[in-house]
Structures are given as structure tokens and as C-alpha cells.
N, C-alpha and C positions, 0 to 999 in steps of 0.2 A: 443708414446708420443702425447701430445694434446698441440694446438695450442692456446695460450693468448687470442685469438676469445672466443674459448671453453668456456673460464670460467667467460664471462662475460657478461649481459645482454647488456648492451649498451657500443660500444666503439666507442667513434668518437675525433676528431681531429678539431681541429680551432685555428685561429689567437690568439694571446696575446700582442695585440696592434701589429703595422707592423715588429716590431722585433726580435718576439717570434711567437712559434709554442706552443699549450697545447693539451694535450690528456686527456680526461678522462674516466675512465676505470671507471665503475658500475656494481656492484655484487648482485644478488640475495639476499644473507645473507654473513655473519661473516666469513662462513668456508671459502667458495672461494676465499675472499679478503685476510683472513689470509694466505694461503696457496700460491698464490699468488703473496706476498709480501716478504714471505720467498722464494722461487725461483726465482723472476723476480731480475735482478743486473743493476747496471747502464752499467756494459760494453755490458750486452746483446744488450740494446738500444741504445747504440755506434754502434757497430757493423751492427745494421740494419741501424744503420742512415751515416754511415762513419762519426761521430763526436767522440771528445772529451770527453770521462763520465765525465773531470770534469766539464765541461760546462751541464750535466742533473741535473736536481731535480726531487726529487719522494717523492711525500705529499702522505701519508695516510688519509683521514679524517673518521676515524674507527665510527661514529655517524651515518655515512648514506653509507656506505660500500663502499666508493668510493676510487679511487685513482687517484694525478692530477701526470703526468711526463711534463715539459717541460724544451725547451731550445733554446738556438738562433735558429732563422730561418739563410738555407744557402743563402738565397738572400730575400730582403728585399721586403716585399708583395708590389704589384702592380709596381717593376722594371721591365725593358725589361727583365732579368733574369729570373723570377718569372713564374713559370706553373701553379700556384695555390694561388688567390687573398686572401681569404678566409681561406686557410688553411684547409678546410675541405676536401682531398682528401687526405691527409698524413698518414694515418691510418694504413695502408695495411703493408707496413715494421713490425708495432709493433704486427699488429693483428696475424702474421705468426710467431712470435716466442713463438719457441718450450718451453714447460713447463713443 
């Protein structure tokens, strides 16, 4: 099995304003995205993330073969809590699930 990394040109992770975390995943072409989208589930992204699925969203936007996931941040960027101001280091949980 190949890994979410695998099938996508660009995947990175950032802020959505200090209360959200967003990913976006970019595909080459059509097939990947599609394929993709029918395998990847919100519980998958639970699961990596210990969240809620119903607190994810997962946007397609099939025009430019992207897809946005995001959802609450567990500690609000720039708390004493927080390891990651930016959010751009969150990635890794999602890029590792299996597909």
C-alpha cells in the first residue's frame, strides 16, 4: 500500500487563522485526485489526528486537482501549549496514511 505522500505533488499544512489547521493536498492530474478522494475518509484523518471526523472538512476543488482538509487546531497557535506557530509542520500524520 502507498502512502497519501505518494500521490501527491505538493502536501503541506498551515494555519487557518489561530483556530484552524488546513492541508492542502495537490495532484499532478484528475486520476490521483479522483482516486484519492474515493479512498481517503474523514475517520482516516481522525484517527491520525486523535480528533473528532465530525469536526474535519474535506473540499475538493476538481478545477485545479487540489484538495483543502481542515479543522480545529488542538491548542490555539502561538499558546504556551502550541509546538507549531504556523502550523506548517502538521503534515506528517496525514502524509503517512496508508491508501
Amino acid at each position: 500500500m502507498k502512502k497519501l505522500v505518494d500521490y501527491t505533488k505538493i502536501l503541506r499544512s498551515k494555519n487557518a487563522g489561530p483556530l484552524f489547521i488546513t492541508f492542502d493536498l495537490i495532484f499532478s492530474g484528475s486520476d490521483e485526485m479522483d482516486y484519492v478522494l474515493n479512498k481517503l475518509t474523514k475517520s482516516d484523518v481522525a484517527k491520525a489526528y486523535g480528533i473528532d471526523e465530525k469536526e474535519i472538512d474535506i473540499i475538493a476543488y476538481k478545477v485545479v486537482n487540489s484538495i483543502k482538509i481542515t479543522f480545529p487546531r488542538q491548542n490555539i497557535s502561538g499558546s504556551l501549549c502550541d509546538n507549531d506557530i504556523y502550523g506548517c509542520q502538521m503534515h506528517m500524520p496525514l502524509a503517512n496514511i496508508e491508501i
